[in-house]
C-alpha positions as CSV (number, residue, x, y, z in Angstrom):
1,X,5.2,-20.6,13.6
2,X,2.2,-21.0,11.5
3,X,-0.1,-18.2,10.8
4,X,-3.3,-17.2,8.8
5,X,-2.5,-14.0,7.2
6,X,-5.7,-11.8,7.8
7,X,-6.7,-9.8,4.4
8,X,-6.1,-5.9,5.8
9,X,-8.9,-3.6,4.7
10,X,-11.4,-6.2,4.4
11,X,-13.9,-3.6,4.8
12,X,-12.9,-2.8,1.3
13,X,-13.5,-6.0,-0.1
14,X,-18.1,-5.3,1.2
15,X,-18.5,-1.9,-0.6
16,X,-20.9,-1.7,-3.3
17,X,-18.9,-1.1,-6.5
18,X,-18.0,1.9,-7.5
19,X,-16.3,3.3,-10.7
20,X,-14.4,6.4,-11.6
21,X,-16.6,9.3,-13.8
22,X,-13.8,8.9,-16.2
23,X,-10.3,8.0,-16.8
24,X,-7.5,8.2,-18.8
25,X,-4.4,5.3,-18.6
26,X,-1.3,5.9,-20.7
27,X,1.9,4.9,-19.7
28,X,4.4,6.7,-17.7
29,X,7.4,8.2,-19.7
30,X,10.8,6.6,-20.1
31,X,12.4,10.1,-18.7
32,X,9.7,9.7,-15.4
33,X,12.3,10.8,-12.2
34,X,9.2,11.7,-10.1
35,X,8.2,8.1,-8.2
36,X,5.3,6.2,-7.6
37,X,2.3,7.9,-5.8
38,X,-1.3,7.0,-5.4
39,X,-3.6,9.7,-3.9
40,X,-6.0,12.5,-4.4
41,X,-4.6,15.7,-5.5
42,X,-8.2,17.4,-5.1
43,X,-11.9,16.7,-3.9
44,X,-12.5,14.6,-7.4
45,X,-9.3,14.4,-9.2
46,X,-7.3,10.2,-8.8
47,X,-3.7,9.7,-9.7
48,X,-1.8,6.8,-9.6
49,X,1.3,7.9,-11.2
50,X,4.3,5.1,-12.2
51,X,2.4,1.8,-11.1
52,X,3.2,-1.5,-13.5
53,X,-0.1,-4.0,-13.7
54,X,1.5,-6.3,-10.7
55,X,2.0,-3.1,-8.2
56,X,-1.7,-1.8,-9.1
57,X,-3.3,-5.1,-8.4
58,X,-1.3,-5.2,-5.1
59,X,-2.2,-2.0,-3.9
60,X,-6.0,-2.5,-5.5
61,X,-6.5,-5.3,-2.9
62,X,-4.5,-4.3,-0.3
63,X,-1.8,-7.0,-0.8
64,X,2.0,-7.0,-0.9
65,X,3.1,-7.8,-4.9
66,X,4.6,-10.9,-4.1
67,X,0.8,-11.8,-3.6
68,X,0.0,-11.5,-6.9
69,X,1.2,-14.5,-8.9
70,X,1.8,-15.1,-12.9
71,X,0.8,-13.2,-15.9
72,X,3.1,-12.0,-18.3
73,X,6.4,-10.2,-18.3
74,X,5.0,-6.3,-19.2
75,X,3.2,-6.7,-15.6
76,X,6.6,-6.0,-14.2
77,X,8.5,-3.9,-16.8
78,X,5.4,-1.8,-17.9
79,X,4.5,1.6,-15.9
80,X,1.3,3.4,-16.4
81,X,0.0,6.3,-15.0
82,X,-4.0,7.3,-14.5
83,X,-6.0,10.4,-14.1
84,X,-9.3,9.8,-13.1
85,X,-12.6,11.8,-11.7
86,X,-14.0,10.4,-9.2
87,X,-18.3,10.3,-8.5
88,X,-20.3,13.1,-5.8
89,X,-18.9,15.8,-4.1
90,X,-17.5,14.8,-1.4
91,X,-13.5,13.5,-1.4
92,X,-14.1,9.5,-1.6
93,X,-12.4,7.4,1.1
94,X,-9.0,5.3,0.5
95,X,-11.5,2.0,0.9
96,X,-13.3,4.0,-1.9
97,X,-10.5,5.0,-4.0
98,X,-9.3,1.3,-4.1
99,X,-12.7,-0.1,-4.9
100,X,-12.4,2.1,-8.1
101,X,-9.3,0.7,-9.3
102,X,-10.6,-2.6,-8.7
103,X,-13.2,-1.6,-11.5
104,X,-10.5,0.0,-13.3
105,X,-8.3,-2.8,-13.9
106,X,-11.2,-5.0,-14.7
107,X,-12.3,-2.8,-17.4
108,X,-9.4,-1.1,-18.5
109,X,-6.9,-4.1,-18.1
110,X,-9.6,-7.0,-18.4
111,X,-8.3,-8.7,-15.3
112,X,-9.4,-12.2,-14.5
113,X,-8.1,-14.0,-11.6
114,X,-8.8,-16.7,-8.6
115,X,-7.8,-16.7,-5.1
116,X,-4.9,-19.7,-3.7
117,X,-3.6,-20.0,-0.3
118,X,0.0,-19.8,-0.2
119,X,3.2,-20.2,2.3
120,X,5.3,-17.3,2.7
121,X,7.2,-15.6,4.6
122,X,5.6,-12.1,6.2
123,X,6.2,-9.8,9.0
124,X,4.3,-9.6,12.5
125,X,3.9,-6.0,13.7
126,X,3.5,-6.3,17.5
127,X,3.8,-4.2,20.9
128,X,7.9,-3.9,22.0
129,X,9.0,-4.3,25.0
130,X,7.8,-1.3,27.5
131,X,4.5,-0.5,25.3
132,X,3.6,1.5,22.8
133,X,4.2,5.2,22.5
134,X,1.6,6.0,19.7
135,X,-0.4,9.4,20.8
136,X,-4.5,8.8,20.4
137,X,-5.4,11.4,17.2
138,X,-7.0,14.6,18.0
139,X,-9.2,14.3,14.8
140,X,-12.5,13.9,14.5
141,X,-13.6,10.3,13.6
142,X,-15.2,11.6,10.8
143,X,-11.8,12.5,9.2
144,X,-10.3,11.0,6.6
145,X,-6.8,9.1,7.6
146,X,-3.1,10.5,6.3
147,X,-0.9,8.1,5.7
148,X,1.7,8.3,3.6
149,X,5.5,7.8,3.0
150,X,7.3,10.8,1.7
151,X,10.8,9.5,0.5
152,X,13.7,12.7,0.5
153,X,17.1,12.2,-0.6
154,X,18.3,10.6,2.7
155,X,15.4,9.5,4.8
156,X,11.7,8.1,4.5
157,X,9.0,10.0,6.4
158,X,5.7,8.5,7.1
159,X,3.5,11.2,9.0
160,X,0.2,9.3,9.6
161,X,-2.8,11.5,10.8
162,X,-6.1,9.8,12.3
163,X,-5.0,6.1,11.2
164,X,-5.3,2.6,12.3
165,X,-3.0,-0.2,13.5
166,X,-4.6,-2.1,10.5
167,X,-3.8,0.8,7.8
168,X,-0.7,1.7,9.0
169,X,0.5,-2.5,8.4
170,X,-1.5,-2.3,5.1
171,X,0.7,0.7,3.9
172,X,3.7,-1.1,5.0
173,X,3.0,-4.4,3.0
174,X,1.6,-2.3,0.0
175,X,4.5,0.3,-0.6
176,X,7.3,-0.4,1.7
177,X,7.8,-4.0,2.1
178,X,9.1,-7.0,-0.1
179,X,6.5,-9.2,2.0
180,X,3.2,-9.2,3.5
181,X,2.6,-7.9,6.7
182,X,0.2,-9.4,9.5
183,X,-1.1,-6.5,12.7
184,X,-1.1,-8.2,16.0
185,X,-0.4,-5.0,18.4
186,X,-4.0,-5.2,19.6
187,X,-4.7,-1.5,19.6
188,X,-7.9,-0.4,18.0
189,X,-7.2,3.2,18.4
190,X,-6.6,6.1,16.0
191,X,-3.3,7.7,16.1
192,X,-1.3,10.1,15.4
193,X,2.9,9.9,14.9
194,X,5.7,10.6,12.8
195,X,7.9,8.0,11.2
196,X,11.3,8.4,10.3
197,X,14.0,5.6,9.4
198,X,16.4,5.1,6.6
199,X,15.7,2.8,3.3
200,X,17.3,-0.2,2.5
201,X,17.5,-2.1,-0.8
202,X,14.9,-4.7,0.2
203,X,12.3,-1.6,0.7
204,X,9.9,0.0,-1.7
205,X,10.8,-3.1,-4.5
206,X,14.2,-2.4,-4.7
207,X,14.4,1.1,-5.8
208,X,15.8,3.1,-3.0
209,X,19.5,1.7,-2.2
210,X,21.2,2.0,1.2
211,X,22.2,5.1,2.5
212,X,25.5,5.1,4.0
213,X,25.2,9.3,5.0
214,X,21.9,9.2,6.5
215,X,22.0,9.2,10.4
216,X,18.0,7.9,10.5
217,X,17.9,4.2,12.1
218,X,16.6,2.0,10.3
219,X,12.8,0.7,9.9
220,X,13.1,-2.0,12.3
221,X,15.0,0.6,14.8
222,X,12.5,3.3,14.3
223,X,10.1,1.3,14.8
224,X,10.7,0.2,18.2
225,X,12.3,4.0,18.9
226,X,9.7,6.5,18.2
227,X,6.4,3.8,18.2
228,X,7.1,1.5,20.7
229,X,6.4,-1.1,18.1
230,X,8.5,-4.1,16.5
231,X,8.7,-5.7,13.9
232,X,9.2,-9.8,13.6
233,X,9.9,-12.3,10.6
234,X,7.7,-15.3,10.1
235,X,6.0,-18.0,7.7
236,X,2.0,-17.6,7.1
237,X,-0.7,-18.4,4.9
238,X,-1.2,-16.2,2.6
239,X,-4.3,-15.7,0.3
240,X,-2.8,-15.3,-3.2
241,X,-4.3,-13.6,-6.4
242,X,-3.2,-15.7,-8.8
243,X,-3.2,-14.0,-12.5
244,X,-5.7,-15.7,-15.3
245,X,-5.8,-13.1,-17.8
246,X,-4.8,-9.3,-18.1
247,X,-4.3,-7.3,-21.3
248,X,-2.8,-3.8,-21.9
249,X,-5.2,-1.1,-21.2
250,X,-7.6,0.1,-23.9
251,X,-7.0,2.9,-25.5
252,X,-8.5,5.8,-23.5
C-alpha cells in the first residue's frame, strides 16, 4: 500500500524565524554516559545534549534520520552538545524551540540542502481493535505539551501531558524509531497517558539492546495494551532532506 507521508509539525515549518540570544556548540565528551536529550531545563535556558549533525537535522524538521540523506561520515560519528538562551520571557514552544535549531544549524553548521521524494518503509499509527483508551487532558489549552521518553535501566516511560495524536507520532519517528511514522488514528484531541514498553535493538538508533529481565511488553504490545492504539508496517513516500553541504560548527 502506497502512501504520502504527511510532514508532522508542519505548523513548524510557517513560523517566522526565530534564533537563539546565544549559543555555545562543542562537542560532547568521549566519557559522555548521560544520553541524548533535547529540552528546556528553564524559562530561557536550550540543551540538546549528545546529538551528531544527522540526528539534529532529523529532530530540527521533525523527520526520522533515515530522512536525512548524504553528507559526510562525522555526521554520524560526531556528537555535539549546545547551550543556548532563548529570546522574551516567556518559555518558547517545541514548534519554537525547533525553529531555532533550524537557524542554528544553518549558521553554526552552514547547512545547505534540497528536498527529494523517496520510498521507504514507515509505520501507520492507527485505532486497534475495541478503540482507543487515551483519557482527554485536564490542561488548559494554553499549556505547553509533555512529551517525552524517559529511558531507566529496564523499561522506557513516555508520560505525555496535554499532547497530540500528531506529536506523539512525531516523537516516535524522531527518537524512538528506525523509520518514519505516518498518524492516521483520527483523533484531534489532547490527551493525557503513560507509556510503558521494553526497548529493542532496532529502537532509539540502536543504542538500547534487548532486555531479557524486563517484564514491560513490548512497544507494539503496549501500544495496543494501555492506548488502545497499533502500530502497522508499510511503504510510503517520503519527503527527504537530502544533504548539499554542512561543515563542523564554528567556533563558539
Amino acid at each position: 500500500m502506497r502512501q504520502r507521508l504527511i510532514t508532522l509539525f508542519s505548523t513548524a515549518c510557517m513560523l517566522s524565524a526565530q534564533s537563539f540570544e546565544v549559543a555555545t556548540v562543542k562537542p560532547t565528551p568521549e566519557d559522555w554516559q548521560g544520553g541524548r536529550y533535547l529540552r528546556m531545563t528553564g524559562p530561557q535556558r536550550f540543551v540538546a545534549t549528545n546529538y551528531t549533525p544527522r540526528v539534529l537535522i532529523a529532530t530540527a524538521y521533525s523527520l526520522n534520520p533515515r530522512a536525512v540523506e548524504g553528507g559526510p561520515a562525522w555526521m554520524d560519528s560526531e556528537h555535539f552538545n549546545t547551550v543556548a538562551a532563548t529570546p522574551g520571557e516567556a518559555q518558547p514552544t517545541l514548534d519554537q524551540q525547533l525553529s531555532m535549531v533550524r537557524g542554528l544549524l544553518a549558521d553554526r553548521f552552514k547547512l545547505a540542502f534540497h528536498r527529494v521524494d523517496r520510498e521507504m518503509p514507515v509505520y501507520v499509527l492507527s485505532l486497534a481493535k475495541g478503540g482507543s483508551k487515551l483519557q482527554e487532558t485536564s490542561a488548559r489549552l494554553a499549556e505547553q505539551p509533555d512529551i517525552v521518553s524517559r529511558i531507566g535501566p529496564d523499561e522506557v516511560r513516555l508520560p505525555a501531558r496535554n499532547a497530540t495524536m500528531q506529536q506523539f507520532a512525531a516523537v516516535l519517528q524522531r527518537s524512538v524509531f528506525d523509520r518514519p511514522m505516518l498518524d492516521q488514528t483520527g483523533l484531534t484531541g489532547r490527551y493525557d497517558f503513560d507509556l510503558e514498553w521494553t526497548p529493542d535493538e532496532t529502537q532509539f538508533d540502536g543504542l538500547r539492546r534487548a532486555l531479557q529481565e524486563s517484564t514491560e511488553p513490548t512497544l507494539f504490545t503496549a501500544l495496543q495494551e494501555q492506548l488502545g492504539l497499533k502500530l502497522e508496517s508499510t511503504r510510503a513516500l517520503v519527503s527527504v532532506i537530502a544533504i548539499d553541504r554542512i561543515e563542523r560548527p564554528s567556533e563558539n
